[in-house]
N, C-alpha and C positions, 0 to 999 in steps of 0.2 A: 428723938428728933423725928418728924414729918420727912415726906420725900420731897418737899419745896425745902424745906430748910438744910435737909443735904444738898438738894440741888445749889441749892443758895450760896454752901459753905465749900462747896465743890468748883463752885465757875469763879467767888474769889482766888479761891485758892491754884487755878489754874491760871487768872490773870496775875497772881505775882509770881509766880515760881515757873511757870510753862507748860506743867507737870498738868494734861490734861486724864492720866491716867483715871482719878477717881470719879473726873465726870464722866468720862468717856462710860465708867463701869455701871453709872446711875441707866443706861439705854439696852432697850433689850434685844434679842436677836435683829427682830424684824423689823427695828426702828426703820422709818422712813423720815428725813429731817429734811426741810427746805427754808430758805429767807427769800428776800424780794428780786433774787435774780431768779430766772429760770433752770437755774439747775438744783439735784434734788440729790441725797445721799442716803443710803440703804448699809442698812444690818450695823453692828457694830465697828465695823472697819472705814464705813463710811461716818460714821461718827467719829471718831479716830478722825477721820482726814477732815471733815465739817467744823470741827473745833479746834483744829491747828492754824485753821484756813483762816478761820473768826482771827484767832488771835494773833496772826500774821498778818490781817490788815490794820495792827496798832504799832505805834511804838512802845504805848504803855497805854495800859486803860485799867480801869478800875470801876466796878460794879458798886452801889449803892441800896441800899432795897433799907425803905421807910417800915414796910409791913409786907404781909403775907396773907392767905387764905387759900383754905381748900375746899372744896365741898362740891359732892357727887363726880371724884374721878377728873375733876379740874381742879387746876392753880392757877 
């Protein structure tokens, strides 16, 4: 598997079970994560908290993904 297609198999798999443990693991110490508010999260604990956050502002949500690509260090 690519690191998209874990990442992939990783954020379904957190929107049905809650269980953000295996994405959380795809992020590396020094991750820095931000979306379109102005607040930003740091290292893995703040991924931990970044992706509980995500998925606490659903009731239920469900990810789709048509296709994929990688190339040079982007997805």
């Amino acid at each position: 598997m690519t690191t998209t297609e874990d990442f992939m198999a990783a954020l379904q798999q957190a929107e049905s079970t809650g269980d953000t443990g295996p994405l959380v693991a795809l992020h590396a110490d020094g991750v820095t994560l931000r979306n379109l508010t102005e607040r930003g999260w740091e290292g893995v604990e703040g991924a931990r908290d970044f992706w509980a956050t995500y998925l606490g502002n659903f009731a239920e949500i469900r990810s789709e993904f048509t296709g994929h690509q990688e190339a040079g260090g982007w997805a």
